[in-house]
KEPASE-109125 format. One line per 3 residues: their letters; for each residue x, y, z of C-alpha. Coordinates in pm, 1 decimal. Example, Ala and Ser with C-alpha at 12.3 -4.5 7.8 and 13.67 -1.06 7.14 Angstrom:
AS) 1230.0/-450.0/780.0 ~ 1367.0/-106.0/714.0 .
This chain:
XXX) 4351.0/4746.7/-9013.5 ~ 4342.8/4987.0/-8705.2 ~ 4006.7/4898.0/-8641.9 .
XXX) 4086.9/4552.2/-8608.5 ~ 4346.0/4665.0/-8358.1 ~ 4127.0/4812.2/-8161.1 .
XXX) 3864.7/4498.3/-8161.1 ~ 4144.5/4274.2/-8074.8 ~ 4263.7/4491.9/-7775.0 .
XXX) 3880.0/4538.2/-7649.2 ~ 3814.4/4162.5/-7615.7 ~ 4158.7/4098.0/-7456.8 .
XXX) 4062.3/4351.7/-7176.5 ~ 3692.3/4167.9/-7167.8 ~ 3873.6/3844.4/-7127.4 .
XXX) 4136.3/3986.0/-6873.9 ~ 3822.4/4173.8/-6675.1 ~ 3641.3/3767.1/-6702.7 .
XXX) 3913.2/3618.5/-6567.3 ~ 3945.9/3878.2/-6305.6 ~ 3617.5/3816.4/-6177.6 .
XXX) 3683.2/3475.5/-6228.8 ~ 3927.2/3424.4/-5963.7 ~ 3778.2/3644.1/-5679.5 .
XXX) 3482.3/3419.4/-5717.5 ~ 3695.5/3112.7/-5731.3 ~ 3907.7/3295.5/-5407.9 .
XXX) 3575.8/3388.1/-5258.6 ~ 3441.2/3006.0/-5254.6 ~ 3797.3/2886.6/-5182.4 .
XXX) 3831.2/3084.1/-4875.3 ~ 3465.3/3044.0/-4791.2 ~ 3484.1/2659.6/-4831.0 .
XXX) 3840.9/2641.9/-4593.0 ~ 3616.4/2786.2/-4294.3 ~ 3290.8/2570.0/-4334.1 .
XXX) 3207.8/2261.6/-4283.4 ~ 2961.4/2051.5/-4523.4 ~ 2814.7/1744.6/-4528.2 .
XXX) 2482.3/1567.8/-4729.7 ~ 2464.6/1281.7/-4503.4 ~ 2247.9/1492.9/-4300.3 .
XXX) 1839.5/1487.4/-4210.6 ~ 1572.1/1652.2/-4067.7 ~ 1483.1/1519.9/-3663.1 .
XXX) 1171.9/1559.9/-3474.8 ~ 961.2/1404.8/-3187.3 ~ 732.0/1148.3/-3259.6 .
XXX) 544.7/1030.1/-3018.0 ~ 429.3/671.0/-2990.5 ~ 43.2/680.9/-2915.7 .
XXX) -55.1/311.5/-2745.1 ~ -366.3/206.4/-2583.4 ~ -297.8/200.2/-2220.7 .
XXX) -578.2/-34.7/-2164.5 ~ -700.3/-321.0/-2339.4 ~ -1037.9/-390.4/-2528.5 .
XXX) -1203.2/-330.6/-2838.4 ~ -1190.1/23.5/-3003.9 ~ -1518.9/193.6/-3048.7 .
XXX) -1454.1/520.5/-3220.3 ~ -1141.1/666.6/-3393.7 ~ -1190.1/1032.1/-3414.4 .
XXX) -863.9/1132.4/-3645.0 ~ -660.3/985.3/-3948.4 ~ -369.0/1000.0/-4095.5 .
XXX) -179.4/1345.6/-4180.9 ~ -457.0/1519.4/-3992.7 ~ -319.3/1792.4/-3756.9 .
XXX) -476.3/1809.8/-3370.3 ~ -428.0/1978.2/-3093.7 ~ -311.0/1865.7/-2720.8 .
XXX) -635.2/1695.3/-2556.0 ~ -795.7/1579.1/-2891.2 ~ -954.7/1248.2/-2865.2 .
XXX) -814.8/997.3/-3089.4 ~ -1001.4/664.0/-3030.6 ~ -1218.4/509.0/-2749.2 .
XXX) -1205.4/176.6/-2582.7 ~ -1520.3/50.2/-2485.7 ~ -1595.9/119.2/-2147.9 .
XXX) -1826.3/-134.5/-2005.2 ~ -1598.7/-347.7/-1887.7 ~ -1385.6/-78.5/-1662.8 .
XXX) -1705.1/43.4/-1553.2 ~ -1837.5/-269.2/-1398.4 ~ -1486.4/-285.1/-1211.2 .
XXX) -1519.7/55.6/-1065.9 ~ -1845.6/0.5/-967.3 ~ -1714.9/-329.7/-814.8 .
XXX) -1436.7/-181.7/-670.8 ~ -1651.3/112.2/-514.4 ~ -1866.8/-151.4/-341.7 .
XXX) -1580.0/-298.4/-160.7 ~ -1456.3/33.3/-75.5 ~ -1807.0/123.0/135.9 .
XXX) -1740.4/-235.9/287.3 ~ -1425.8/-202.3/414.6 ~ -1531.7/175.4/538.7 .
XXX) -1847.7/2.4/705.9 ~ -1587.1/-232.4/879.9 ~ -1322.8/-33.8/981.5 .
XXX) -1617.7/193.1/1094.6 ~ -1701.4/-43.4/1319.7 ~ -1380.1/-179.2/1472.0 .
XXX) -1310.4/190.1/1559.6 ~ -1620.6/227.6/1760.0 ~ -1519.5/-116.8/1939.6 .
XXX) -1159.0/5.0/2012.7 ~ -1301.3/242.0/2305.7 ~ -1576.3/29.4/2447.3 .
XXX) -1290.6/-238.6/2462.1 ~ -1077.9/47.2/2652.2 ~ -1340.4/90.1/2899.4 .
XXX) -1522.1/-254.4/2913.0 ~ -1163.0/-328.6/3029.1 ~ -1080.5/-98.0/3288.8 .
XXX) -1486.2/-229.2/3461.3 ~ -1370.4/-576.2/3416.9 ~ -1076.7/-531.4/3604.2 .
XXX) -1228.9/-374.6/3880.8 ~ -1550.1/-606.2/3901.0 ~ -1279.8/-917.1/3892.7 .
XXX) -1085.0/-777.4/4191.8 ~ -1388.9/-642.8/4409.5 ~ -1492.9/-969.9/4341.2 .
XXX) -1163.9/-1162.2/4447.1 ~ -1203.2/-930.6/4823.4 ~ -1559.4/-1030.8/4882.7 .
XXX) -1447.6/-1376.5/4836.0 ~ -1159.9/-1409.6/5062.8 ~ -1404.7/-1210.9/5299.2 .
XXX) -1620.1/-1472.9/5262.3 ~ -1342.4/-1777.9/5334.6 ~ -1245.3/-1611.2/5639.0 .
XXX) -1600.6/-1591.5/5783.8 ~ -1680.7/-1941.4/5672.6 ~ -1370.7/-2054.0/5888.3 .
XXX) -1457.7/-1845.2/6148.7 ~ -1799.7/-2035.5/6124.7 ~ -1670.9/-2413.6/6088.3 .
XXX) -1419.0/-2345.7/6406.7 ~ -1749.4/-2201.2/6598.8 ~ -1938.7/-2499.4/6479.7 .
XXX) -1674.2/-2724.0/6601.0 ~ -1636.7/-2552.8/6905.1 ~ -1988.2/-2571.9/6959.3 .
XXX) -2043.7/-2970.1/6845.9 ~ -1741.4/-3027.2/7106.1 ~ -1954.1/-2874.1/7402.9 .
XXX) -2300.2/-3035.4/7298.5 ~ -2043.9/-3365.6/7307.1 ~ -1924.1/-3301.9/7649.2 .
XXX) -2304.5/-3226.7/7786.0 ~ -2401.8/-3558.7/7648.8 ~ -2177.3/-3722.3/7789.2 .
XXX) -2223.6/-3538.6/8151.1 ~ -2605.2/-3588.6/8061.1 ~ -2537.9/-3982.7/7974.1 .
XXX) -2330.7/-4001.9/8335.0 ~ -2636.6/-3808.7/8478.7 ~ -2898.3/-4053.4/8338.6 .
XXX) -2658.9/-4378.2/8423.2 ~ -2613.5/-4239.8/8820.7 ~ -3037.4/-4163.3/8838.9 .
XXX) -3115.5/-4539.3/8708.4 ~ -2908.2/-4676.1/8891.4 ~ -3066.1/-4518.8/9228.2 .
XXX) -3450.5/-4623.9/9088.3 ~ -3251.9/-4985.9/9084.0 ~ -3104.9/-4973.6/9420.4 .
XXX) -3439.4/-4797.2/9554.7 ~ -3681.7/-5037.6/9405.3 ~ -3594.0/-5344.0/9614.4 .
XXX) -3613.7/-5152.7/9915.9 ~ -3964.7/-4979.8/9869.1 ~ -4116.6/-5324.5/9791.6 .
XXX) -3996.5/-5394.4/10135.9 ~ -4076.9/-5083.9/10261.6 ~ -3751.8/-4961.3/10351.2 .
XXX) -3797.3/-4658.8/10229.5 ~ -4101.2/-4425.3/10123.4 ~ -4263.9/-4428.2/9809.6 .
XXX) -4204.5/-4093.5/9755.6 ~ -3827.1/-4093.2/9768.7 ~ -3860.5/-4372.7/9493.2 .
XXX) -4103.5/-4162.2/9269.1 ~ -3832.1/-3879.2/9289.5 ~ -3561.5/-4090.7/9229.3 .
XXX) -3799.5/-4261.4/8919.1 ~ -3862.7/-3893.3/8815.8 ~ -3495.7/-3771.5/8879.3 .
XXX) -3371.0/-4112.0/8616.5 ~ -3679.5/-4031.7/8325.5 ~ -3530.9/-3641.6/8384.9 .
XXX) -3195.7/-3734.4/8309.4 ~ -3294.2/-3971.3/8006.5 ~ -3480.9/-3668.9/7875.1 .
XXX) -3209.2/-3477.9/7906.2 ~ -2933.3/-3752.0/7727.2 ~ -3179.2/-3737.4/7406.3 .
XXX) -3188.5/-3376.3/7410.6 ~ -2844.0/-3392.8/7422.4 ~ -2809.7/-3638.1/7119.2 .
XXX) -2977.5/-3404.2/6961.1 ~ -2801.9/-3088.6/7026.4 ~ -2492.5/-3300.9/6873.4 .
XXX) -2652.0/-3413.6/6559.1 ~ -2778.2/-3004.8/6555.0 ~ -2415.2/-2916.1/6553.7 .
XXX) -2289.6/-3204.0/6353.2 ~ -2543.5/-3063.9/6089.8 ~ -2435.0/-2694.8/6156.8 .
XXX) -2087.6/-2829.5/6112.2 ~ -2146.5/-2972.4/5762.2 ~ -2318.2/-2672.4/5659.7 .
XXX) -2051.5/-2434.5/5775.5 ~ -1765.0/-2652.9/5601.5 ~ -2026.6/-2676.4/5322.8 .
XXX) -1976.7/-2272.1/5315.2 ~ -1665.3/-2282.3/5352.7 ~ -1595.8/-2515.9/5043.0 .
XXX) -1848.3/-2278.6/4816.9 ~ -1630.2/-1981.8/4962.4 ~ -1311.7/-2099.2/4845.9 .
XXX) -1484.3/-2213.8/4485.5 ~ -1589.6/-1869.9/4465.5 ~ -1289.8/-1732.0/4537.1 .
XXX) -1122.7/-1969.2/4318.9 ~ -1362.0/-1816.7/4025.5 ~ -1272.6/-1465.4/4109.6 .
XXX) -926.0/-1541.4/4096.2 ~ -942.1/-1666.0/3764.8 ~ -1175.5/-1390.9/3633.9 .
XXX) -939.9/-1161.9/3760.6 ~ -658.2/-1306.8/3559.1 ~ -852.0/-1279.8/3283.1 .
XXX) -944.9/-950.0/3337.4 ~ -554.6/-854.0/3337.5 ~ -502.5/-1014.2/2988.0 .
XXX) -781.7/-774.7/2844.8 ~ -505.2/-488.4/2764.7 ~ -346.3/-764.0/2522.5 .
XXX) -692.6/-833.3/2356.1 ~ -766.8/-480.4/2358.4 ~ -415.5/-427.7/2172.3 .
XXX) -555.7/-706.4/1925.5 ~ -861.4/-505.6/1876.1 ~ -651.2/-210.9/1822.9 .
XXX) -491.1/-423.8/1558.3 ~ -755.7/-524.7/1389.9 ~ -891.8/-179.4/1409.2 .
XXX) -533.6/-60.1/1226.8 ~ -607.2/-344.8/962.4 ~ -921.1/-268.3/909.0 .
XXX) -825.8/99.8/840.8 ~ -507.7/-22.9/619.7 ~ -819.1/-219.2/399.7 .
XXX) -1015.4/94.1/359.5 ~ -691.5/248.4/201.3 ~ -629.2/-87.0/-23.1 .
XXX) -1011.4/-36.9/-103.0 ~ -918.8/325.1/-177.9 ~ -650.7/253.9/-450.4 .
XXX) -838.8/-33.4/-585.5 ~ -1112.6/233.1/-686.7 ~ -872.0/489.1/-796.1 .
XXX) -696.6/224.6/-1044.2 ~ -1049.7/180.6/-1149.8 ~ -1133.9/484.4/-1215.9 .
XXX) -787.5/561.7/-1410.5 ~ -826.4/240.6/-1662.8 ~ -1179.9/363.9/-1668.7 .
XXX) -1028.3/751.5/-1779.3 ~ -785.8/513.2/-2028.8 ~ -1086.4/373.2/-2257.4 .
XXX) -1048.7/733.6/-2391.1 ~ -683.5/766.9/-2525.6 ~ -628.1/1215.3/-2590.7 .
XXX) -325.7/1350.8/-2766.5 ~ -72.0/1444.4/-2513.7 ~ 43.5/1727.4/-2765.7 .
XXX) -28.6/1912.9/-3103.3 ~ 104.2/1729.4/-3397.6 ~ 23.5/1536.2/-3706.6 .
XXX) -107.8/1174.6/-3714.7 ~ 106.8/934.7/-3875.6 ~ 100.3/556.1/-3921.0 .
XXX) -250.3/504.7/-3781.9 ~ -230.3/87.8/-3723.5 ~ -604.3/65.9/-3559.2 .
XXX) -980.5/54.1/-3704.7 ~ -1298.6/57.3/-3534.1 ~ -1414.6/-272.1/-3372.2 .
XXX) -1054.9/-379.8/-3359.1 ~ -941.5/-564.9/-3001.5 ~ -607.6/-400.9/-2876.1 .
XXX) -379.4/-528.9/-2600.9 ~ -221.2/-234.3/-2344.7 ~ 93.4/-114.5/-2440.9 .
XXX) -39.0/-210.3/-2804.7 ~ 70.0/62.9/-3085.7 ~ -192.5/268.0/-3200.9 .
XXX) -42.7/551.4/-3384.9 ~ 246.5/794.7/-3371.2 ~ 214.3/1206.1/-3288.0 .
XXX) 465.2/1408.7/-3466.3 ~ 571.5/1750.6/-3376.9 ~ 556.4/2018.6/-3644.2 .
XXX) 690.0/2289.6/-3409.7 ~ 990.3/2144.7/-3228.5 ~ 1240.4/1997.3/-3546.4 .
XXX) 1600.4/1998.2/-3585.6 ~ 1874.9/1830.0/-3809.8 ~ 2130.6/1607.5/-3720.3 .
XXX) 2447.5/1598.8/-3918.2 ~ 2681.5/1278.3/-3963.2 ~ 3034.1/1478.9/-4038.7 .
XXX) 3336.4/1261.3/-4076.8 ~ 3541.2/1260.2/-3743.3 ~ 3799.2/1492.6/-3960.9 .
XXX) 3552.5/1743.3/-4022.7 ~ 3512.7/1827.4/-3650.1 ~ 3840.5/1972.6/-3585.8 .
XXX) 3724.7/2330.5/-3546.7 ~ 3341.0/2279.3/-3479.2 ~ 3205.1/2382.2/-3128.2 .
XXX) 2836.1/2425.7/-3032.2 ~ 2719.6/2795.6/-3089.1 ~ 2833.6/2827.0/-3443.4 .
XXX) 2652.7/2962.0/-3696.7 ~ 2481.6/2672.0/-3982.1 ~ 2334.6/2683.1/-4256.8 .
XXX) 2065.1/2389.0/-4402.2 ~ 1949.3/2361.8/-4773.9 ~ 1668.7/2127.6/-4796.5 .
XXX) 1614.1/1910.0/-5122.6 ~ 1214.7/1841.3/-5075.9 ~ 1251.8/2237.9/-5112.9 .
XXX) 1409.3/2263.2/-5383.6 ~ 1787.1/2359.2/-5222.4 ~ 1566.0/2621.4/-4933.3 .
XXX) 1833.3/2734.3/-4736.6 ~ 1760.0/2738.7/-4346.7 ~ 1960.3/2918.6/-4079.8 .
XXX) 2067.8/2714.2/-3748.4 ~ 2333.5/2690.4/-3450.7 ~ 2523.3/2398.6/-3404.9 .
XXX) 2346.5/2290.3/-3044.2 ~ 2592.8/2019.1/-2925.0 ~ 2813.8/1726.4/-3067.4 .
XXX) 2744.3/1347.7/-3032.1 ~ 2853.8/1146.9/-2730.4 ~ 2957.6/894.2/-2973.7 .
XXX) 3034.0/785.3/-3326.5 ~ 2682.8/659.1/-3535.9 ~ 2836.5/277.3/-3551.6 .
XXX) 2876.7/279.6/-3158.7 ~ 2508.2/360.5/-3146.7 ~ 2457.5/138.0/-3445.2 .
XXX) 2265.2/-220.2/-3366.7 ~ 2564.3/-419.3/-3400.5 ~ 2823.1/-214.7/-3319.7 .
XXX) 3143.9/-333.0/-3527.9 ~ 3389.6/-528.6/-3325.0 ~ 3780.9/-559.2/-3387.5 .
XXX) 3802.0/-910.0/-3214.6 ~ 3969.5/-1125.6/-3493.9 ~ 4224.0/-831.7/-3498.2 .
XXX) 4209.2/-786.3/-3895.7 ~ 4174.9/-391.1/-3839.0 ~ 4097.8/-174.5/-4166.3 .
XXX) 4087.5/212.2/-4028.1 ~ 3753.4/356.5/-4120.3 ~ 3725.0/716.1/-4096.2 .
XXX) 3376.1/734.6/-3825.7 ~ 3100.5/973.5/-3849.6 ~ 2999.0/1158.4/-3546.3 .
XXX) 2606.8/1272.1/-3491.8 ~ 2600.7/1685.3/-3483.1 ~ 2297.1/1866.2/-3369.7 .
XXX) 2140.1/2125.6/-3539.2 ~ 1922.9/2393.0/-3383.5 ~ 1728.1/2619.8/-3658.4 .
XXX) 1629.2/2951.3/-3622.0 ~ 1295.1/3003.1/-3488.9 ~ 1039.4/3132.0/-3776.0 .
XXX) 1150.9/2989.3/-4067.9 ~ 930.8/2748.2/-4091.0 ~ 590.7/2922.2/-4080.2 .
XXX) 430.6/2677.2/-4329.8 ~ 521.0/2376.8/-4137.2 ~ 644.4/2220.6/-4468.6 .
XXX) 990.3/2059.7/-4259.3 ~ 929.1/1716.9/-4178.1 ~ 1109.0/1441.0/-3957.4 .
XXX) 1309.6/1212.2/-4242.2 ~ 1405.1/1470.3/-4453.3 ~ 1791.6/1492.0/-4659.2 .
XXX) 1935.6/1784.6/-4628.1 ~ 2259.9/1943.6/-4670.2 ~ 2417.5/2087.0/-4398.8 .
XXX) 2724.1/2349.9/-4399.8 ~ 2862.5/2437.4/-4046.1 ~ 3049.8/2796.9/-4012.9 .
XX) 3388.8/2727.2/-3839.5 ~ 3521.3/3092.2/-3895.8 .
């Protein structure tokens, strides 16, 4: 009987120690669970990286698949080149063209400079040595006149000479036949009248000497002005060269401003030529490969996507009454269910700008005003501790649960 006293008051201590421990566990999680934060509607982030063809054509070689890891600079898949290559080479040509051109409008810029400055100078020599020569073909046609007018007057004095000495042969002639008077005053006064013709036609002549010399001098006189006329209008010509050389200057400037079109026309080229060959921009695993070789792909056409292993996070939808106490900076912890509940340590890195519906595709809208009060969740960011993850085995998509530290 007293040993069943004793067995009876050992399992009532064992039962009062249970309970005991009991509820400082239950205490422990209780006051554990009032400063945390948990959620399951929570997954692992990371970057992917759409990989497109920047270039169109068709694909020649595809040098990864899918899951395989590669680092920044890998080549994933060639375009063939022919095409691009023909363009640069096209596009190179017209480049030495346009150099070859604006080559030579720059050479003409200063022969136009000087050619100028001569023409200008021959044009107004030019214009002085014509007006010289008006002025002395004036002075020439008022000599000539001067000079007709006197060969006029000796004419006529010659004429009035000639008229007088006939006259005496006709008043003498009568006389000699009777005698009245010698012979020989009648052969003078025969000799004195054929003098005096003689002299009347070498007067008519001097006249039509200086008519002629007359003509000729206004005849100089006309070519003078003519010439001075075309030296005048060379010389304005001459003056207008500064505005064609400022239009050779200009076409000098556009020749140079085609060189640089040439110039980026052969650098575009040569970059869609550098395209046909598409590199990873980054280490990371291939996923979703959506290309094969021979395909024909568009620019801006998906090819595959580049995900990170290195740089993941989670993000945490917690219900908008969960965030009363959270702040960035506090401690989190992760357990992740492809791991079988692996718990991973993290900071809470910042809190969404907005709720996930407002974000959301079609955002909800209260318009018809039949308003039923949701409780929202808001995105939280997770940072995790650096070297946790040595095996890589976290990956973009995964459910986790995530349990935020508030105290």
């Amino acid at each position: 009987m007293a040993l069943d006293v004793r067995s009876s008051r050992g399992v009532a201590r064992w039962v009062v120690l249970a309970a005991v421990v009991i509820a400082v566990v239950a205490g422990t999680v209780v006051w554990a669970r009032s400063g945390a934060e948990r959620t399951d509607d929570a997954q692992i982030e990371g970057r992917i990286t759409p990989i497109v063809a920047r270039v169109g054509g068709t694909i020649i070689t595809i040098g990864v698949t899918d899951n395989q890891f590669v680092d920044a600079g890998t080549v994933l898949f060639e375009i063939d080149p022919k095409d691009y290559e023909v363009a640069l080479a096209k596009a190179e040509a017209e480049l030495a063209d346009a150099q070859a051109t604006a080559q030579a409008a720059g050479t003409d810029v200063p022969i136009a400079t000087v050619t100028v400055s001569s023409d200008v100078r021959t044009a107004e020599s030019g214009l002085t040595e014509a007006q010289a020569a008006i002025a002395v073909a004036e002075r020439q046609v008022e000599a000539a006149h001067a000079q007709r007018s006197a060969a006029t007057a000796r004419e006529r004095e010659r004429q009035a000479s000639a008229a007088k000495a006939a006259k005496d042969v006709e008043r003498l002639k009568p006389l000699v036949a009777k005698e009245e008077v010698a012979q020989q005053q009648y052969d003078a006064a025969v000799a004195a009248a054929d003098a005096a013709t003689a002299a009347v036609d070498a007067a008519k002549a001097d006249v039509a000497a200086e008519i002629s010399a007359v003509a000729v001098a206004e005849q100089r006189a006309v070519q003078a002005k003519s010439a001075a006329t075309r030296a005048t209008a060379a010389l304005d010509e001459a003056r207008t060269a500064p505005e064609q050389l400022q239009g050779t200057r200009a076409r000098a400037l556009a020749a140079a401003a085609r060189v640089k079109q040439a110039e980026a026309a052969v650098a575009q080229a040569r970059l869609a030529l550098e395209r046909t060959v598409v590199k990873a921009p980054s280490a990371g695993v291939i996923g979703r490969r959506a290309v094969e070789v021979g395909q024909s792909v568009q620019a801006s056409q998906p090819a595959m996507a580049l995900v990170s292993r290195d740089d993941v996070w989670v993000v945490a939808n917690y219900k908008e009454t969960q965030l009363v106490d959270v702040v960035p900076g506090q401690a989190a912890s992760v357990e992740v269910d492809a791991l079988d509940g692996r718990v991973f340590t993290g900071k809470v890195d910042s809190i969404g700008a907005a709720t996930g519906a407002k974000f959301s595709l079609l955002p909800p809208d209260n318009s018809t005003g039949n308003f039923v009060k949701v409780v929202q969740r808001v995105p939280v960011k997770i940072h995790l501790d650096t070297g946790q993850d040595a095996e890589h085995r976290l990956r973009p998509g995964l459910s986790v649960f995530a349990t935020i530290r508030t105290r």
